[in-house]
C-alpha positions as CSV (number, residue, x, y, z in Angstrom):
1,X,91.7,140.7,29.6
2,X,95.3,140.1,31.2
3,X,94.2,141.5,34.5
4,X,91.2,138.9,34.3
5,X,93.7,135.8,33.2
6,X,96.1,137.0,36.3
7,X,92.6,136.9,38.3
8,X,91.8,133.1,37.3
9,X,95.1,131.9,37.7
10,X,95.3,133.9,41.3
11,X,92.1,131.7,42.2
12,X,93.5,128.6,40.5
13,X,96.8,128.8,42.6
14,X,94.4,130.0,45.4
15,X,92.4,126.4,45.2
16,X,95.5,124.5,44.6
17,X,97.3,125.3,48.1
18,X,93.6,124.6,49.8
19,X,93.3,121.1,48.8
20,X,97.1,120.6,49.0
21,X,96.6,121.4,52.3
22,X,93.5,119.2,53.0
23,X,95.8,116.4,51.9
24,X,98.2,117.0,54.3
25,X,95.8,117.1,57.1
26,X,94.0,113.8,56.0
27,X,97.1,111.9,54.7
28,X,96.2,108.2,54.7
29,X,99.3,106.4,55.6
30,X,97.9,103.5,54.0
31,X,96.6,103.2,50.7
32,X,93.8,100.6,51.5
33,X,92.7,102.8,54.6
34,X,90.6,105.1,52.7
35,X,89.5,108.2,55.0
36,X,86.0,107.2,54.8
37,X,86.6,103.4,56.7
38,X,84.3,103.4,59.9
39,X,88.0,102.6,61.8
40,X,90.3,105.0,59.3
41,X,90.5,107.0,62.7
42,X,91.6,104.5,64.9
43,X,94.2,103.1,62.7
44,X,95.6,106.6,61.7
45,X,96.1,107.3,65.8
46,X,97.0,104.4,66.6
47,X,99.5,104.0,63.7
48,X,101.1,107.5,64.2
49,X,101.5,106.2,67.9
50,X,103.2,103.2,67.2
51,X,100.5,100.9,68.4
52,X,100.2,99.4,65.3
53,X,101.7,98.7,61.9
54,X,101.2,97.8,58.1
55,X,102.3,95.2,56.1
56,X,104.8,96.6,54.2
57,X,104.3,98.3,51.0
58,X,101.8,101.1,52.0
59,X,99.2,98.7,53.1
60,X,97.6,97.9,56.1
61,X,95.4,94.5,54.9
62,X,92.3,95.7,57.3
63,X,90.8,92.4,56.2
64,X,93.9,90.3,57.2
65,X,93.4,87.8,60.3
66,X,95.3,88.6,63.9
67,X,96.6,86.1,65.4
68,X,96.8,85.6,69.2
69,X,100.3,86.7,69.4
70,X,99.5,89.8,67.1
71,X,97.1,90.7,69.7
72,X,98.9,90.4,72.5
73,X,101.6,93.0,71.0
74,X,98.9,95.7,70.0
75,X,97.7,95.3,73.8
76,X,101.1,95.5,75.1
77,X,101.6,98.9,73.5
78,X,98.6,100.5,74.2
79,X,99.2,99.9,78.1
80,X,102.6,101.0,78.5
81,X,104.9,98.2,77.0
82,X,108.0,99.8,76.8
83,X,110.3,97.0,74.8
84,X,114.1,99.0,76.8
85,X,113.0,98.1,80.0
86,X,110.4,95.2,80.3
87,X,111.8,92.5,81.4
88,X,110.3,88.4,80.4
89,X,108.9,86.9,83.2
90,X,108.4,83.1,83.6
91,X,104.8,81.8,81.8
92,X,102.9,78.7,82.1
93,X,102.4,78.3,78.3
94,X,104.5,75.4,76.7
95,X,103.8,76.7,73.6
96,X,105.6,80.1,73.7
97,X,109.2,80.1,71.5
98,X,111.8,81.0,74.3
99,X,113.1,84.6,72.4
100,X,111.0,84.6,69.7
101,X,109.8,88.1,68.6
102,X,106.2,87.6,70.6
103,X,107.5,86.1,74.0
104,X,107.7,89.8,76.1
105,X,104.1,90.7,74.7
106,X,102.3,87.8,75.7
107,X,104.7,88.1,79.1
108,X,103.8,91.5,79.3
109,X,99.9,90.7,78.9
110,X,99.8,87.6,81.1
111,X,101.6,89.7,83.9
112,X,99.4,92.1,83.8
113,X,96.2,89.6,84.2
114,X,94.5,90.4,80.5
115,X,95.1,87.1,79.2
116,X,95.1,82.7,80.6
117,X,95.7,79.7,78.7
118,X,93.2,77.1,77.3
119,X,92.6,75.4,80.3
120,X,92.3,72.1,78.8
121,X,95.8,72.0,78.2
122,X,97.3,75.4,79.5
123,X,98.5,76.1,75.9
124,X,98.4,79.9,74.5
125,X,98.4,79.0,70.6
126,X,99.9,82.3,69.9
127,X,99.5,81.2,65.9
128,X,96.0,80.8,66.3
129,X,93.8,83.6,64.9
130,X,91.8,85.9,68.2
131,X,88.3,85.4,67.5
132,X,86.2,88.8,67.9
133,X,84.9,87.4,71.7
134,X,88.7,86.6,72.6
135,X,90.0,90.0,71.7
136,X,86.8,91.4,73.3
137,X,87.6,89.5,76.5
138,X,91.0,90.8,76.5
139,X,90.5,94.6,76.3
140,X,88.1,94.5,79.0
141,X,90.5,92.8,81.1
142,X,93.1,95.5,79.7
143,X,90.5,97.9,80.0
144,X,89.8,97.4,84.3
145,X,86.4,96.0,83.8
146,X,86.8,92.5,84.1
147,X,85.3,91.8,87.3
148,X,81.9,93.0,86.2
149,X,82.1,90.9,83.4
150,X,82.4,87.9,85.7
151,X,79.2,89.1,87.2
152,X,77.1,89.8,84.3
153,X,76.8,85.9,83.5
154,X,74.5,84.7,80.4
155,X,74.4,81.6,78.4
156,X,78.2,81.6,76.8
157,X,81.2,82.3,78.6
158,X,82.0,85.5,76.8
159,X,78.6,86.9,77.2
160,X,79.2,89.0,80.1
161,X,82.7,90.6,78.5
162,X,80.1,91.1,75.7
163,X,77.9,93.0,77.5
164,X,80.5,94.7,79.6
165,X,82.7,96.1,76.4
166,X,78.8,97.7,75.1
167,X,78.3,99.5,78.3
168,X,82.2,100.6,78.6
169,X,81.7,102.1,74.9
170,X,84.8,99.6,73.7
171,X,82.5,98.5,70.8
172,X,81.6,101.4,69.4
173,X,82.1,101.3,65.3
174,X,82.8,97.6,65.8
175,X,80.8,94.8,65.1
176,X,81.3,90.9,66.8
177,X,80.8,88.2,64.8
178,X,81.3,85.2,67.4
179,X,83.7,82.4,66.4
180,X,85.0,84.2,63.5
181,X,88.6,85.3,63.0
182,X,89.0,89.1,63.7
183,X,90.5,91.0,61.2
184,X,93.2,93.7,62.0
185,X,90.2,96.4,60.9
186,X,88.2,95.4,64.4
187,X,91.2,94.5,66.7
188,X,92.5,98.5,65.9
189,X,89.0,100.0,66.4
190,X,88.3,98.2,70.3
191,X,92.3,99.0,71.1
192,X,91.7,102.4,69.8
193,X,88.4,102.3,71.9
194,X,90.0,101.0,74.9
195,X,92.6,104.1,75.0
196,X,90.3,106.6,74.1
197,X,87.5,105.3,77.5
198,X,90.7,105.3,78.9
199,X,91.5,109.2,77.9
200,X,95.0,107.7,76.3
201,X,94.2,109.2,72.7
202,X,96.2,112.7,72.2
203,X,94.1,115.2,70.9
204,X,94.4,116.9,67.6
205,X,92.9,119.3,66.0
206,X,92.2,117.9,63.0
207,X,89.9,115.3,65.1
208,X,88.0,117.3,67.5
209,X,84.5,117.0,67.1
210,X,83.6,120.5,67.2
211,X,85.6,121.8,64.4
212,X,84.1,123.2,61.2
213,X,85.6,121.7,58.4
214,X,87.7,123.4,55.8
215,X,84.9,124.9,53.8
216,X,83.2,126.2,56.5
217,X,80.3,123.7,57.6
218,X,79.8,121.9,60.5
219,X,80.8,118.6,59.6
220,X,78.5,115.5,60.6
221,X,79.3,113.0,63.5
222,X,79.4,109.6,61.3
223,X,76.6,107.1,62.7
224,X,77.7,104.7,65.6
225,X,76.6,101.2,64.3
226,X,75.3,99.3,67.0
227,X,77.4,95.9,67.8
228,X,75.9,93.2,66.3
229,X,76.7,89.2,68.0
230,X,75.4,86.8,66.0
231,X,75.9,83.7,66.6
232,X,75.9,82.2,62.6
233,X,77.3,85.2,61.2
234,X,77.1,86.1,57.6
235,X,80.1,85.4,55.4
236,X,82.4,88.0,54.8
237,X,85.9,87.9,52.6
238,X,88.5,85.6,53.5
239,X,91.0,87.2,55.2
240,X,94.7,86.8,53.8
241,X,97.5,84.6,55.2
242,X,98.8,85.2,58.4
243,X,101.9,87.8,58.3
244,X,105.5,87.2,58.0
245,X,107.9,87.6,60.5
246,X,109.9,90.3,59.1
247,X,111.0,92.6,61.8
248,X,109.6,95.8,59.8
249,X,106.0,94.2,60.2
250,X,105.9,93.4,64.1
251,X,102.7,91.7,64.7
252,X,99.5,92.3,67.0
253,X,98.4,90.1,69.4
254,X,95.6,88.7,71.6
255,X,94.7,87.7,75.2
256,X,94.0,84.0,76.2
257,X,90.0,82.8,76.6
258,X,88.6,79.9,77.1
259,X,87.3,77.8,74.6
260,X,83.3,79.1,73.6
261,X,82.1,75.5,74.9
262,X,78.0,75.7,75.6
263,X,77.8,75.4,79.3
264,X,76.0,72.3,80.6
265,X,71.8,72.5,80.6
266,X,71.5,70.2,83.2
267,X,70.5,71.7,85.8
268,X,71.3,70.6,89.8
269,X,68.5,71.3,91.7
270,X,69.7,72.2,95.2
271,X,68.4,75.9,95.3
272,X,70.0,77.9,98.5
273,X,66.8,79.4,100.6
274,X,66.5,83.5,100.5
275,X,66.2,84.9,103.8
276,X,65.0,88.4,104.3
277,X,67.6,91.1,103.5
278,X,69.1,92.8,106.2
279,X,71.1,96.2,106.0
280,X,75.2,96.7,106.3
281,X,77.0,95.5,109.2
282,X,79.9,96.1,110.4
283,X,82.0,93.2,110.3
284,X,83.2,91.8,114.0
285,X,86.6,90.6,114.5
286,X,86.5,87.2,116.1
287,X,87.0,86.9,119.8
288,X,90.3,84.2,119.3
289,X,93.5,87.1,119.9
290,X,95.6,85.3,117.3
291,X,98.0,82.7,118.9
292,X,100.8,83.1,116.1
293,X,100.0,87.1,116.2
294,X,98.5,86.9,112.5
295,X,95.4,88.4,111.5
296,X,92.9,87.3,108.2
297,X,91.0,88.7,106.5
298,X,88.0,86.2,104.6
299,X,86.4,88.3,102.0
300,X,83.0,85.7,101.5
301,X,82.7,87.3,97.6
302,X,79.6,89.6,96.4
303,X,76.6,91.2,98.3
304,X,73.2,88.8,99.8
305,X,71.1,91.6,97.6
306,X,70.8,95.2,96.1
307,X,74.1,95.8,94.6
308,X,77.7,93.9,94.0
309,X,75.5,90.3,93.8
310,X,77.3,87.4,92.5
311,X,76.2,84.8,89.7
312,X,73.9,82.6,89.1
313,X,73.7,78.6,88.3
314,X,72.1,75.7,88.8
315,X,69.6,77.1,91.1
316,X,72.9,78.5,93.3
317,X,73.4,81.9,94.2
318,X,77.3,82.5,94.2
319,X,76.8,85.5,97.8
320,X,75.3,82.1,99.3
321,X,78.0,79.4,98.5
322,X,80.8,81.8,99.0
323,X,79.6,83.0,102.5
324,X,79.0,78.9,103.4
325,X,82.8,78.1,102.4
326,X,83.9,81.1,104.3
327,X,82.1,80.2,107.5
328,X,83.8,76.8,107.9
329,X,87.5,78.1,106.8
330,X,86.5,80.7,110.2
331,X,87.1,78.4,112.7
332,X,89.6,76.2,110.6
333,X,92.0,79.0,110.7
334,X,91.2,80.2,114.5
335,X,92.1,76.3,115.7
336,X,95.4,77.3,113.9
337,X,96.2,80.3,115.8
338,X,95.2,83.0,113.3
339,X,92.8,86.0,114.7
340,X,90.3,86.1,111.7
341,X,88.0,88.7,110.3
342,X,85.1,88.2,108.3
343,X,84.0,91.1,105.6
344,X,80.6,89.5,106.1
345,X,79.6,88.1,109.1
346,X,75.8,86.4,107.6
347,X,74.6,85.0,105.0
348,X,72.5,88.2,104.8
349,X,75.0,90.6,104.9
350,X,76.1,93.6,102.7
351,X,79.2,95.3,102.4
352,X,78.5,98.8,100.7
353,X,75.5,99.0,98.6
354,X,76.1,102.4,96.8
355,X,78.1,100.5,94.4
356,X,80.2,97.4,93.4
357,X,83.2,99.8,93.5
358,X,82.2,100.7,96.7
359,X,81.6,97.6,98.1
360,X,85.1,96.5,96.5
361,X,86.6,99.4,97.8
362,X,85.1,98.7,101.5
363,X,86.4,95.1,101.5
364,X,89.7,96.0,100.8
365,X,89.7,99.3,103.7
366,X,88.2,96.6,106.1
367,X,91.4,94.6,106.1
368,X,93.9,97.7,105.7
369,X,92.0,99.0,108.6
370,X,92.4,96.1,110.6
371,X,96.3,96.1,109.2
372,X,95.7,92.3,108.5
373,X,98.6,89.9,107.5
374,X,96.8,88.4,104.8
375,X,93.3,88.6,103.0
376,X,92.1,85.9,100.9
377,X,88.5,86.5,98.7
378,X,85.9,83.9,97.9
379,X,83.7,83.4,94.8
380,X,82.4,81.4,92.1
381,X,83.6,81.1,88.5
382,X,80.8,81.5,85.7
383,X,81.4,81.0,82.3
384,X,80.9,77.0,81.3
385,X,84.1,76.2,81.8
386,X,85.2,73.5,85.2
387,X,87.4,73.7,88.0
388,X,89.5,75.7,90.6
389,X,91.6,79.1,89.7
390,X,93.9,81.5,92.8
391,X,94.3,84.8,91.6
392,X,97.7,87.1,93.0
393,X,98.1,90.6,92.2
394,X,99.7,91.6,88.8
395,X,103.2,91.4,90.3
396,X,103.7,90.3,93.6
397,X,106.0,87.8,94.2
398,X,104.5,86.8,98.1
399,X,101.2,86.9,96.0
400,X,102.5,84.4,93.9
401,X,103.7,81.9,96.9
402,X,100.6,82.2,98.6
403,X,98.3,81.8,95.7
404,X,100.6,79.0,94.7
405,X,100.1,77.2,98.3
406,X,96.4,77.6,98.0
407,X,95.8,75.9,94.2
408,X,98.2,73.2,95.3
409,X,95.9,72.3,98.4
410,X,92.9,72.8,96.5
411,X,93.9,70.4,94.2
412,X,94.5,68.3,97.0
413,X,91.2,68.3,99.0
414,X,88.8,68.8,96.3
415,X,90.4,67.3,93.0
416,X,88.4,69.5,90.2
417,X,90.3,70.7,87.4
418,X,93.4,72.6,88.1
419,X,93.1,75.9,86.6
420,X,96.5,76.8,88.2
421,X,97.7,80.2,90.2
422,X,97.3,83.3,87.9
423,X,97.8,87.2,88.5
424,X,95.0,89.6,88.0
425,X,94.0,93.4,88.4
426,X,91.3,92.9,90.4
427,X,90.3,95.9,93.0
428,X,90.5,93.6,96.2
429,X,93.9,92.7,95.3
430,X,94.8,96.0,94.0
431,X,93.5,98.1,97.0
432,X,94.8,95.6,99.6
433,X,98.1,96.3,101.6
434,X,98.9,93.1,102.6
435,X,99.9,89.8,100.5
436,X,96.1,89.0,99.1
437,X,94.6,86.1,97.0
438,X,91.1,85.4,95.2
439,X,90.1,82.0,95.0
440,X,87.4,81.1,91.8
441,X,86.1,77.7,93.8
442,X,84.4,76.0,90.7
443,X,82.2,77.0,88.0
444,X,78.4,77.4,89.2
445,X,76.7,77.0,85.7
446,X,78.2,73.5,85.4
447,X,76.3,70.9,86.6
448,X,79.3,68.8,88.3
449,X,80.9,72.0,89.6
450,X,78.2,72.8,90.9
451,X,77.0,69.6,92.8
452,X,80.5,70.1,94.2
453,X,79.5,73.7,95.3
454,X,76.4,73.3,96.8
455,X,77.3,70.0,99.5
456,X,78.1,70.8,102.8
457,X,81.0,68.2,102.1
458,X,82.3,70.0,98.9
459,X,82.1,73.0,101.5
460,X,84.3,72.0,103.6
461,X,87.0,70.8,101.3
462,X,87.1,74.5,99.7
463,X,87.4,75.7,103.1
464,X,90.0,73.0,104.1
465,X,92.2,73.6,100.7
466,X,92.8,77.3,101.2
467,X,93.3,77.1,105.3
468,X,96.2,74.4,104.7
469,X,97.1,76.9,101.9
470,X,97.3,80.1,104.0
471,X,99.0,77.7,107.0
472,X,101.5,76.2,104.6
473,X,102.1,79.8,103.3
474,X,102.9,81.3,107.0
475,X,104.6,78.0,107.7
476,X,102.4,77.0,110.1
477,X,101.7,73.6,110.7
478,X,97.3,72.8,109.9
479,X,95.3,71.0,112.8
């Protein structure tokens, strides 16, 4: 009988230590995380990483709104923020609290081309909550994908980061409820998401799929809900009062977007004809030697067909408009003394059709090739919004003075909405040696953009804008 007591109790202690140890493994650092939340996961990681924190108390408040400057810290951290050496560089927001706890992580995110101000009044509005299709139009800036999402235009403006983030994986677990507030449960699970595409998520083994659990069976991958984007969402619980600004509860945050204003139906009927297609060329450098000794390089944006095609509008084809603005800033530039080469020399051309990166990647080895002084890339903005935007590389400071020139003589010559200078990650200003700028003329799906777009005379006042801009940048004087 004693030998079968010492047996039980020999089980007991034997049971004990197991699950001790299984709490140890799953510890929940919060108490309203529990382990079987869709985005317990991503909050645990990210939490243990310091991308995120609670609220004090043991809790996280999953259902808790984010606000924009919330966001914007969470962002910051998961792409290499590092709060000892970043330094605050100068922002166009009014609205930003010189020194307040938030002011290096939306620095840190508009550097880096993730996030823009409303560009009805440039504001950031870093106390307003990040709706789920503003933080999902931030992490695919974050995330490197951005440019396709510019070309995978439907009816709203955040319908191509929509459709981006889905193919990228980013919303996997999540669900978008468009206009709604995020709560801190979805920003955590498309950060988490973000890093792990990216193949930033340590691995442990407590989380590697392939592990049999501690009793021996294979455990079950959980089901991946499928995002759902409604438009008139279903009401779910109110989410608690924005945070307080104790130090021990350092907020998230969220990139800008544009407000989710229903492009313009009406259409402009001015349809650009579709020749045949015709395969790659290679581009020709114009016969003009350069009489200042500068060479550059005009990038007319996007492919005439197969692959790397621009958007669509108003019965324009963004390939076509940007290939006609770039054949009248040609000869505007060579009567200034600059040797000039054209990425696409016809309307019909391609540049690379294996891929877009490819065709990126070629515009960008076309002017590094041709060790150019300055390359400037053409295109159409999508999205409902209005007006003209320069892009500079994340960074750089001649970027900056020659994207600067440009928007000013923009403004000048064509007088749409000024949408102001603003850095970005893109691959042609990435992979280019030289000081290089993208130009977003106007918006194509918006009927008075557009009219603007598709006249010879709006044409030519593009073209005219950014050749003053590149002659004022060189300081050379435009005839």
């Amino acid at each position: 009988m004693m030998k079968k007591m010492a047996a039980i109790l020999s089980v007991l202690m034997m049971v004990t230590i197991l699950f001790s140890g299984i709490g140890d493994v799953f510890a929940t650092e919060f108490s309203d995380v529990p382990i079987t939340a869709s985005y317990y996961k991503a909050v645990d990681r990210l939490s243990s990483m310091g991308i995120i924190q609670g609220r004090g108390d043991g809790l996280f408040s999953p259902a808790d709104r984010t606000t924009r400057a919330e966001f914007c810290a969470f962002l910051a951290r998961a792409n290499g923020y590092d709060a000892d050496t970043y330094m605050v560089n100068e922002m166009p927001f009014p609205d930003i609290e010189e020194g307040s706890w938030s002011e290096p992580y939306i620095s840190f995110c508009y550097e880096q081309g993730y996030i823009n101000g409303y560009w009805e009044d440039n504001t950031f509005r870093p106390q307003d909550s990040v709706t789920y299709e503003q933080a999902v139009k931030m992490v695919v800036c974050s995330s490197g994908v951005g440019d396709e999402s510019l070309r995978d235009v439907g009816p709203y403006w955040y319908s191509g980061y929509i459709s981006v983030a889905n193919k990228q994986n980013l919303l996997k677990d999540a669900q978008v409820r468009i206009s709604e507030a995020a709560p801190r449960a979805f920003v955590a699970q498309v950060v988490y998401n973000s890093m792990d595409v990216a193949g930033a998520i340590p691995e442990t083994p407590e989380y590697e799929e392939d592990d049999e659990n501690l009793f021996g069976e294979e455990e079950e991958e959980p089901p991946v809900d499928e995002p759902v984007i409604t438009d008139e969402p279903e009401p779910t619980e109110t989410p608690t009062e924005a945070p307080t600004a104790e130090p021990t509860a350092e907020p998230t945050a969220v990139p800008t977007v544009k407000p989710t204003a229903v492009p313009t139906s009406k259409p402009t009927p001015k349809p650009t004809a579709i020749p045949t297609p015709v395969p790659t060329r290679t581009p020709v450098v114009s016969g003009n030697t350069g009489a200042n000794g500068l060479t550059v390089v005009i990038d007319p944006g996007h492919n005439y067909s197969v692959t790397d095609t621009g958007a669509n509008g108003n019965g324009l084809r963004e390939q076509d408009i940007t290939y006609y603005v770039a054949e009248k800033l040609k000869p505007m530039l060579e009567r200034n003394g600059f040797r000039v080469i054209m990425t696409r020399n016809s309307l019909t051309d391609n540049v690379s059709t294996e891929s877009v990166t490819a065709s990126l990647l070629k515009r960008a080895q076309i002017a590094n090739d041709a060790n150019a002084d300055f390359f400037v890339s053409i295109h159409c903005n999508a999205g409902g919004g209005t007006g003209t935007e320069t892009y500079y590389y994340n960074g750089s400071t001649s970027g900056y003075a020659a994207a600067k020139s440009i928007q000013e003589n923009l403004n000048q010559t064509v007088g749409l909405t000024d949408r102001g200078a603003k850095p970005a990650g893109f691959a042609v200003l990435r992979h280019t040696n030289m000081t290089a700028c993208l130009v977003e003329t106007a918006f194509i799906d918006t009927a008075a953009d557009a009219a603007v777009l598709s006249s010879a005379d709006g044409q030519y006042r593009f073209a005219e804008g950014i050749a003053r801009g590149i002659c004022s940048y060189f300081g050379v004087a435009f005839q």
